[in-house]
Z-matrix of the N, CA and C atoms (Angstrom, degrees):
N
C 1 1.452
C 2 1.520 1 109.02
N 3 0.808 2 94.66 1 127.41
C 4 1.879 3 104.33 2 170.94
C 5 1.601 4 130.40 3 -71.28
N 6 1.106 5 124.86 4 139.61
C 7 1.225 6 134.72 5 -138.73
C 8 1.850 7 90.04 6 -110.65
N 9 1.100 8 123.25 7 136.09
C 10 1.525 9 125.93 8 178.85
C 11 1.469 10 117.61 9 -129.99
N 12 1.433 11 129.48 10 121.34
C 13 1.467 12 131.08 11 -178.90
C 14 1.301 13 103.65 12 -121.61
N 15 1.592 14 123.45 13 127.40
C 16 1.192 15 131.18 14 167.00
C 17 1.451 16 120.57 15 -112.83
N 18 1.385 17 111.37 16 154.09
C 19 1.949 18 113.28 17 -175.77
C 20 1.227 19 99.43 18 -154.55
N 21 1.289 20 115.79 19 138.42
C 22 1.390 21 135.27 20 175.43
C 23 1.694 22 121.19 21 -114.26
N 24 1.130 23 145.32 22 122.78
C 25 0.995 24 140.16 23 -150.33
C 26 1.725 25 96.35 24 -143.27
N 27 1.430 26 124.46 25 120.28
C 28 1.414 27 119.23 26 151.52
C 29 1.210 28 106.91 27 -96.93
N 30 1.820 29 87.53 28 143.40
C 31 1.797 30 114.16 29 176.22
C 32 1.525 31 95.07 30 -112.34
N 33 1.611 32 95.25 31 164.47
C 34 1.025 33 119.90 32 162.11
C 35 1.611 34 118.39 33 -72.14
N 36 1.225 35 136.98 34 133.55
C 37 1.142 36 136.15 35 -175.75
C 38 2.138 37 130.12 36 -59.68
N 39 1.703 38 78.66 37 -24.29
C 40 1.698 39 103.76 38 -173.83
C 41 1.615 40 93.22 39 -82.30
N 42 0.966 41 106.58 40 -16.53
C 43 1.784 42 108.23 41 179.43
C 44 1.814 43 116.64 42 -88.50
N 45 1.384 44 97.41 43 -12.64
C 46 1.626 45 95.74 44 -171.50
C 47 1.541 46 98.34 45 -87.67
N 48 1.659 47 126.19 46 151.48
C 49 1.450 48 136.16 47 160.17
C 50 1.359 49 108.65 48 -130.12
N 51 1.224 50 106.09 49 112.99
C 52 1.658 51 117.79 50 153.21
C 53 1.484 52 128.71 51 -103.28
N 54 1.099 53 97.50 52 146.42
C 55 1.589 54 98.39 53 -168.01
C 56 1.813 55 100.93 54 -143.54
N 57 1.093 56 129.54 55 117.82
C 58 1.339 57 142.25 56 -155.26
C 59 1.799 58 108.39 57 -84.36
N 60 1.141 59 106.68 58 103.64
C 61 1.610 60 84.30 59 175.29
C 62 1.531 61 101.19 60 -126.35
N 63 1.254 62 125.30 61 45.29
C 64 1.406 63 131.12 62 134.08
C 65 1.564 64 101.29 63 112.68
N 66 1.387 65 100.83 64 129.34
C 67 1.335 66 106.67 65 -160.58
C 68 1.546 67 107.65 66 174.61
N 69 1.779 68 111.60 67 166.71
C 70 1.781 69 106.10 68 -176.44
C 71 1.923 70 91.76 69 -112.35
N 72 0.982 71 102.58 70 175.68
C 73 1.297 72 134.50 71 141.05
C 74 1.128 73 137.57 72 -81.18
N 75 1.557 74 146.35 73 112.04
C 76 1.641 75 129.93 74 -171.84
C 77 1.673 76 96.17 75 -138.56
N 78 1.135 77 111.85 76 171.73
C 79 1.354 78 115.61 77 -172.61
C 80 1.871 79 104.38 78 -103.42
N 81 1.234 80 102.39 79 118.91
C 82 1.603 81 107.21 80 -165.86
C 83 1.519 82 94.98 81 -68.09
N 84 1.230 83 99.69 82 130.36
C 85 1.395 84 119.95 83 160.76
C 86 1.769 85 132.61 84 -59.72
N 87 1.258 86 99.85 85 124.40
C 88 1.745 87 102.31 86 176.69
C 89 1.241 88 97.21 87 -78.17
N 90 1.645 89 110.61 88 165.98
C 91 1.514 90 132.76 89 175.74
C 92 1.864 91 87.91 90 -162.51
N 93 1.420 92 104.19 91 141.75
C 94 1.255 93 117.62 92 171.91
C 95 2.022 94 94.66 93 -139.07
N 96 1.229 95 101.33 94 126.72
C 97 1.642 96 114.96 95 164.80
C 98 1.522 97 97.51 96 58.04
N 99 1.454 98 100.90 97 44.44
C 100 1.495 99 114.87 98 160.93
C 101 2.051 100 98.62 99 76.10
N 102 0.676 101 118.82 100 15.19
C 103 1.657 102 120.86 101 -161.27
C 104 1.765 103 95.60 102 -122.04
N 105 1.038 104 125.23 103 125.98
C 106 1.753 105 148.36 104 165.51
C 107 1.788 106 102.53 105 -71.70
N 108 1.128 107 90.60 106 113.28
C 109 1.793 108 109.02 107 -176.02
C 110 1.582 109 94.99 108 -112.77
N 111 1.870 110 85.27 109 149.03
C 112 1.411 111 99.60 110 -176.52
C 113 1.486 112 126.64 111 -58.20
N 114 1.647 113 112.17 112 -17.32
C 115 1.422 114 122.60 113 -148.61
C 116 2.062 115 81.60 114 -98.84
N 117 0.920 116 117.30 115 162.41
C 118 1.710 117 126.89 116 174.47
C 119 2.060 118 102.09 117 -97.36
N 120 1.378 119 127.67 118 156.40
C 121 0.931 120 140.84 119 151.05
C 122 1.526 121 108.59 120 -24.75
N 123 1.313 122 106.73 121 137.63
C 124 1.559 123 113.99 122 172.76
C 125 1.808 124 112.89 123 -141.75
N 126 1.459 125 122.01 124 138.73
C 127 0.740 126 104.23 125 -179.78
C 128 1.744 127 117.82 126 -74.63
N 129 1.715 128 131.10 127 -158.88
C 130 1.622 129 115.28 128 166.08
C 131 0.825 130 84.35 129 -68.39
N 132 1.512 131 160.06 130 -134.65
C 133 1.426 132 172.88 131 -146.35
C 134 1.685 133 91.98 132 25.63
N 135 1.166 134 115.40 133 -65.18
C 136 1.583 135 113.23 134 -161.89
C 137 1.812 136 106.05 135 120.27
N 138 1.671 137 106.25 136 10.52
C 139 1.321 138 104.83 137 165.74
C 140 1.395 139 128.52 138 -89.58
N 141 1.686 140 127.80 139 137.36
C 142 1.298 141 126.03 140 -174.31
C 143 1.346 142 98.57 141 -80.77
N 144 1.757 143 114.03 142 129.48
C 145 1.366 144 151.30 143 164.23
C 146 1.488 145 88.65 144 -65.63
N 147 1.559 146 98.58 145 122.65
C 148 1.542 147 107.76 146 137.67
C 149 1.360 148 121.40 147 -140.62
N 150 1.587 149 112.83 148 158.66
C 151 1.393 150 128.24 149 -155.56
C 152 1.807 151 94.85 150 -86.56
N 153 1.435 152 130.61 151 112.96
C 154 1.170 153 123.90 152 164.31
C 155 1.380 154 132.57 153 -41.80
N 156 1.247 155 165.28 154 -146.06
C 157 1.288 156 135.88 155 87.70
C 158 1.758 157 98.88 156 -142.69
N 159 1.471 158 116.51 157 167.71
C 160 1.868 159 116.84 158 -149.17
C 161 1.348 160 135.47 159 52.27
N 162 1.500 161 93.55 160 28.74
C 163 1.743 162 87.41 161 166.84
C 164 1.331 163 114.77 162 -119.78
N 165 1.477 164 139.09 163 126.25
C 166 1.521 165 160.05 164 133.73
C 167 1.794 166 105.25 165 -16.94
N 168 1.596 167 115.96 166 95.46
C 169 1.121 168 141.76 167 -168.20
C 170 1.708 169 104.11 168 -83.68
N 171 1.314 170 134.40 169 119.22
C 172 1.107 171 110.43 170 165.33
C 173 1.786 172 98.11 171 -145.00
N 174 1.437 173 117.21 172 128.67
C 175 1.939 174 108.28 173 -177.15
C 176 1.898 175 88.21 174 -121.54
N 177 1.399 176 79.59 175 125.04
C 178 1.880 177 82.96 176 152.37
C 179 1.745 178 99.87 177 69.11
N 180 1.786 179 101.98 178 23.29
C 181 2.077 180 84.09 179 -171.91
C 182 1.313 181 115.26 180 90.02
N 183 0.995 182 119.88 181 -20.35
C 184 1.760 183 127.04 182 -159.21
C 185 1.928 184 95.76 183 -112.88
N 186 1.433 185 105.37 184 111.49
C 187 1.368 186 110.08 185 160.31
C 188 1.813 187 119.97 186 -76.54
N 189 1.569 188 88.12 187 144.71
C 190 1.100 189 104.77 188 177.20
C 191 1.379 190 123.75 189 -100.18
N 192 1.469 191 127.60 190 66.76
C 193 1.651 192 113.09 191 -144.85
C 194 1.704 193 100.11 192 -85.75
N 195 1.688 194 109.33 193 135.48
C 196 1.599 195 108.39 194 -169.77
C 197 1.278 196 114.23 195 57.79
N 198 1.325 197 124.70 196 53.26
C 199 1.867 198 150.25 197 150.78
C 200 0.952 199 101.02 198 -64.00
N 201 1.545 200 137.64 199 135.02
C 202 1.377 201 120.66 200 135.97
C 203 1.357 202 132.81 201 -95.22
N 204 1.507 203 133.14 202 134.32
C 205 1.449 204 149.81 203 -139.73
C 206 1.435 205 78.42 204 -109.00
N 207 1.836 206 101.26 205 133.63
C 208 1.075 207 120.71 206 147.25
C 209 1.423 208 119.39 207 -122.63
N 210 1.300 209 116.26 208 169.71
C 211 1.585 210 121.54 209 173.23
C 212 1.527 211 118.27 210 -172.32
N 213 1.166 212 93.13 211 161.49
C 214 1.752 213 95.07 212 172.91
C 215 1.464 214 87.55 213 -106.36
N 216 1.251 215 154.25 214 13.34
C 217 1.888 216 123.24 215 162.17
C 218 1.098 217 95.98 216 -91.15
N 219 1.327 218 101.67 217 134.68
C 220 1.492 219 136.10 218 165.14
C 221 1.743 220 132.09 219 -49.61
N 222 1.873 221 95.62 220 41.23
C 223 1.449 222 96.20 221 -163.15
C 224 1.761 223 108.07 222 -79.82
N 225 1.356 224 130.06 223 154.97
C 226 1.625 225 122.99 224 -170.04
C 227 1.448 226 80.53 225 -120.67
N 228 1.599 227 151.35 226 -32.06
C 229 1.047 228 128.87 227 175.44
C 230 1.757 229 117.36 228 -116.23
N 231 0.819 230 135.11 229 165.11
C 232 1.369 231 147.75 230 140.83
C 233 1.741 232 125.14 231 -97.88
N 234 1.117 233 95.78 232 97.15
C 235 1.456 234 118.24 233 -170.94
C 236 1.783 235 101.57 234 -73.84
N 237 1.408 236 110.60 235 147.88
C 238 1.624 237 107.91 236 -175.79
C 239 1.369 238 94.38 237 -110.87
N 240 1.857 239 92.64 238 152.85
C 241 1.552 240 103.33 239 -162.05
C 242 1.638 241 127.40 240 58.94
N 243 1.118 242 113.76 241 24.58
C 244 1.396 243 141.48 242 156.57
C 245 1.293 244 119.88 243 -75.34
N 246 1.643 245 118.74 244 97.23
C 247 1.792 246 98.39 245 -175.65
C 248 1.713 247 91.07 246 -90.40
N 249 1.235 248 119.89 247 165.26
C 250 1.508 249 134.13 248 -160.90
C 251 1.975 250 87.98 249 -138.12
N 252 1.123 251 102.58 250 126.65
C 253 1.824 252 114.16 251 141.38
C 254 0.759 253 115.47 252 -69.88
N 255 1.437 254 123.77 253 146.68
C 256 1.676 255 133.04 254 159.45
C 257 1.874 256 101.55 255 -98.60
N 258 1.011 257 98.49 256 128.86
C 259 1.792 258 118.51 257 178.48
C 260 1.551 259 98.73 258 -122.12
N 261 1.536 260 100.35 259 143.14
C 262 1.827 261 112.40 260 162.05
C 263 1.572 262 97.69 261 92.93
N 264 1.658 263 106.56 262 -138.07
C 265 1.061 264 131.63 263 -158.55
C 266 1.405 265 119.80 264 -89.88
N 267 0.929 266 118.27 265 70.86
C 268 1.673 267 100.51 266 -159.52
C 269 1.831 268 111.02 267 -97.73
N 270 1.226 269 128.74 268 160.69
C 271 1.647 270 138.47 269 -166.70
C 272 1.452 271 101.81 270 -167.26
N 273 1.532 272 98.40 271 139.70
C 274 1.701 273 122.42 272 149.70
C 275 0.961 274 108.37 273 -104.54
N 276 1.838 275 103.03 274 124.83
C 277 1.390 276 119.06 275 169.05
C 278 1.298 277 101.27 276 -107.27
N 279 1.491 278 125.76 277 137.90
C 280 1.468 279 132.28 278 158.06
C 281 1.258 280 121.85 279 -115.85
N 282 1.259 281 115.05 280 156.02
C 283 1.677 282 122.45 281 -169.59
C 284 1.280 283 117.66 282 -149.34
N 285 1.490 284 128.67 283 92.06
C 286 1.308 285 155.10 284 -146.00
C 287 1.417 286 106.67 285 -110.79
N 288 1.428 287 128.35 286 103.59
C 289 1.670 288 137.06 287 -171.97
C 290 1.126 289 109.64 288 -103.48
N 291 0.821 290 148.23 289 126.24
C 292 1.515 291 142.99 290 146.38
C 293 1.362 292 116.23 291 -72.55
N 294 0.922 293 158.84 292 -172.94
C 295 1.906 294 169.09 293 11.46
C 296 0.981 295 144.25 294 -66.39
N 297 1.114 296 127.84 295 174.79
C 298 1.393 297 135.37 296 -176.42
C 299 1.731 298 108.82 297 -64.39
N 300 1.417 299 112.21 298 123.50
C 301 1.539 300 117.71 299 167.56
C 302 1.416 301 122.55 300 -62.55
N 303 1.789 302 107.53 301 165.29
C 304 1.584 303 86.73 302 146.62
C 305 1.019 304 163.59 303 -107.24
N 306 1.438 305 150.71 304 -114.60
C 307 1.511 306 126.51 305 157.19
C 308 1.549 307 99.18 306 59.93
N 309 1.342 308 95.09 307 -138.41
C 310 1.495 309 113.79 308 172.54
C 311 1.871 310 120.05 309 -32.31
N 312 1.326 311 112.65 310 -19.04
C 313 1.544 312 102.22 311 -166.06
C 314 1.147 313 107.77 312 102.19
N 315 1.935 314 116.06 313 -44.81
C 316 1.682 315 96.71 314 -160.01
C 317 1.244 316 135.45 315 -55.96
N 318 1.418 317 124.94 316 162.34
C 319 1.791 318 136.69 317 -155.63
C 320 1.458 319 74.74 318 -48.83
N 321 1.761 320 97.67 319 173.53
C 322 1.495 321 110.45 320 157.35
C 323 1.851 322 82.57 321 177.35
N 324 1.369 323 122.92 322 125.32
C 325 1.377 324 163.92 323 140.45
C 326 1.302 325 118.83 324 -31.80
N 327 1.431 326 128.31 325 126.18
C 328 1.509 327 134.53 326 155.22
C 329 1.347 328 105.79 327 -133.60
N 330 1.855 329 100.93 328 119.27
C 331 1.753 330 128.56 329 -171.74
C 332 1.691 331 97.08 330 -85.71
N 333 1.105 332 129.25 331 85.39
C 334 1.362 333 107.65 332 142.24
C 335 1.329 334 150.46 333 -87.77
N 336 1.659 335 115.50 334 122.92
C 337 1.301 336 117.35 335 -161.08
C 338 1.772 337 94.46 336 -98.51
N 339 1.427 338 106.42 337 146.97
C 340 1.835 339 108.62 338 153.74
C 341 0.987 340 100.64 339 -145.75
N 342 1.058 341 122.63 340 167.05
C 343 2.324 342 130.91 341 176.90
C 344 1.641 343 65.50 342 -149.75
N 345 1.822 344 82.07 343 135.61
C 346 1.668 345 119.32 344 162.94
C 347 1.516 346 87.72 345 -101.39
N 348 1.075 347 100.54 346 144.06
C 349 1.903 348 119.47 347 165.28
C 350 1.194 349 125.34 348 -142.56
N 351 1.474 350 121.24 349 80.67
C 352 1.573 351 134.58 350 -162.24
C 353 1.219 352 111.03 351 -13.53
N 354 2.188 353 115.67 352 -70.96
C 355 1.604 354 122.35 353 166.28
C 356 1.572 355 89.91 354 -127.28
N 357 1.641 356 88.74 355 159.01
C 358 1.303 357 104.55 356 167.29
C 359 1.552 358 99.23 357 -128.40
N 360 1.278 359 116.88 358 120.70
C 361 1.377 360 120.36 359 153.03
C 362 1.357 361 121.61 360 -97.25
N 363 1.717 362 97.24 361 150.72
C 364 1.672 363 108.11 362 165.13
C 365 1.780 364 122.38 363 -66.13
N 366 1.138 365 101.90 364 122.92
C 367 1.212 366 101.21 365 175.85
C 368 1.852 367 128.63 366 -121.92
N 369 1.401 368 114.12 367 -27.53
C 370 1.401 369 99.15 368 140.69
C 371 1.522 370 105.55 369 -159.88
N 372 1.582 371 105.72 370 -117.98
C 373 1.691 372 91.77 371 166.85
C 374 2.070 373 104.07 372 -145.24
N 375 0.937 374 98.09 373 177.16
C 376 1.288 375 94.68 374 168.78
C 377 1.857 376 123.15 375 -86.37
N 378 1.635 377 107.84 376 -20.81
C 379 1.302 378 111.96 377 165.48
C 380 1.537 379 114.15 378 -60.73
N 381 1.202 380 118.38 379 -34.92
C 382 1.221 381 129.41 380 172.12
C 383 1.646 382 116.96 381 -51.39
N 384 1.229 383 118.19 382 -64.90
C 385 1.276 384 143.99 383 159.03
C 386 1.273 385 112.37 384 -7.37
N 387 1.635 386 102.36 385 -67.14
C 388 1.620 387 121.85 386 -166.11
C 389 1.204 388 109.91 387 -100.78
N 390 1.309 389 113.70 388 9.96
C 391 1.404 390 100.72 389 159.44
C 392 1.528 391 110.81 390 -108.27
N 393 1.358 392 130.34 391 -16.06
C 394 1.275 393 128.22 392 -170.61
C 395 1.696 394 93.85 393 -89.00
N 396 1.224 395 126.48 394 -20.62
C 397 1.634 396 129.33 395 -173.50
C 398 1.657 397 78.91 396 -75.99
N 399 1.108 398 122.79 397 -70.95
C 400 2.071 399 133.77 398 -155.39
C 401 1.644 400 76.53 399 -54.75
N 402 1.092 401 133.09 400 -79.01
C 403 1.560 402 117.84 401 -164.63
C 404 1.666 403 121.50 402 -42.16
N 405 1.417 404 109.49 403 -43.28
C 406 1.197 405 112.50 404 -157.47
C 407 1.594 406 109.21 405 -83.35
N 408 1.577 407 108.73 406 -33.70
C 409 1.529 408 107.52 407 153.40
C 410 1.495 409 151.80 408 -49.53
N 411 1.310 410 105.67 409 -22.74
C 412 1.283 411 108.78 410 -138.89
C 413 1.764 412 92.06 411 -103.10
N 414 1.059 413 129.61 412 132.04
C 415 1.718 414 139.03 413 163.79
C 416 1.382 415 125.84 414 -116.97
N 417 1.121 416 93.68 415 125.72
C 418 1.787 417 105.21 416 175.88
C 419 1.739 418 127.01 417 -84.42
């Protein structure tokens, strides 16, 4: 049987970076007693959770590579080169498995990362970025 450790951590919101490199939005699915119900995940509030997917995770400096993004805004795309704010409530949840490998048996680990992010808004792009840096550098 496999061994399970969970941790929850709130961040500050000014600490979260997203950066979009292409991806949808879908509304995460509930399951109660292992069974997929008609109704979608909700937060207490009564807001529908959805699962991000293509966005570049980074809290505090620290990448998150293969995070999964949640949110209650109602985004249907993930646009690339999209930097996103984090607004509201934001948390790292992790989820640390142990079990038995194969072959041999030996241990072998599954890291799951997610950051909830109340809203994420668009805020500009990264083409933007690099061109005002390429402008602002450059002397003749």
């Amino acid at each position: 049987m496999s061994e399970i450790t969970r941790a929850t951590v709130v961040v500050d919101p000014a600490l979260v970076q997203l950066v979009g490199t292409g991806g949808v939005g879908r509304e995460r699915a509930l399951y109660v007693d292992g069974k997929r119900q008609d109704a979608p995940m909700k937060t207490s509030g009564g807001a529908t959770i959805r699962r991000l997917s293509g966005l570049a995770v980074s809290v505090g400096g620290v990448g998150y590579d293969g995070a999964d993004v949640e949110s209650t805004t109602p985004l249907e795309a993930v646009d690339a080169g999209v930097i996103y704010r984090a607004e509201g409530h934001c948390e790292v949840r992790f989820r640390a498995e142990g079990r038995a490998g194969f072959g041999d048996g030996g241990p072998r680990g599954v890291l799951r990362t997610t950051l909830f992010v109340e809203r994420v808004t668009p805020v500009g792009s990264i083409a933007d970025v690099l061109s005002s840096v390429g402008a602002g550098g450059r002397s003749k």
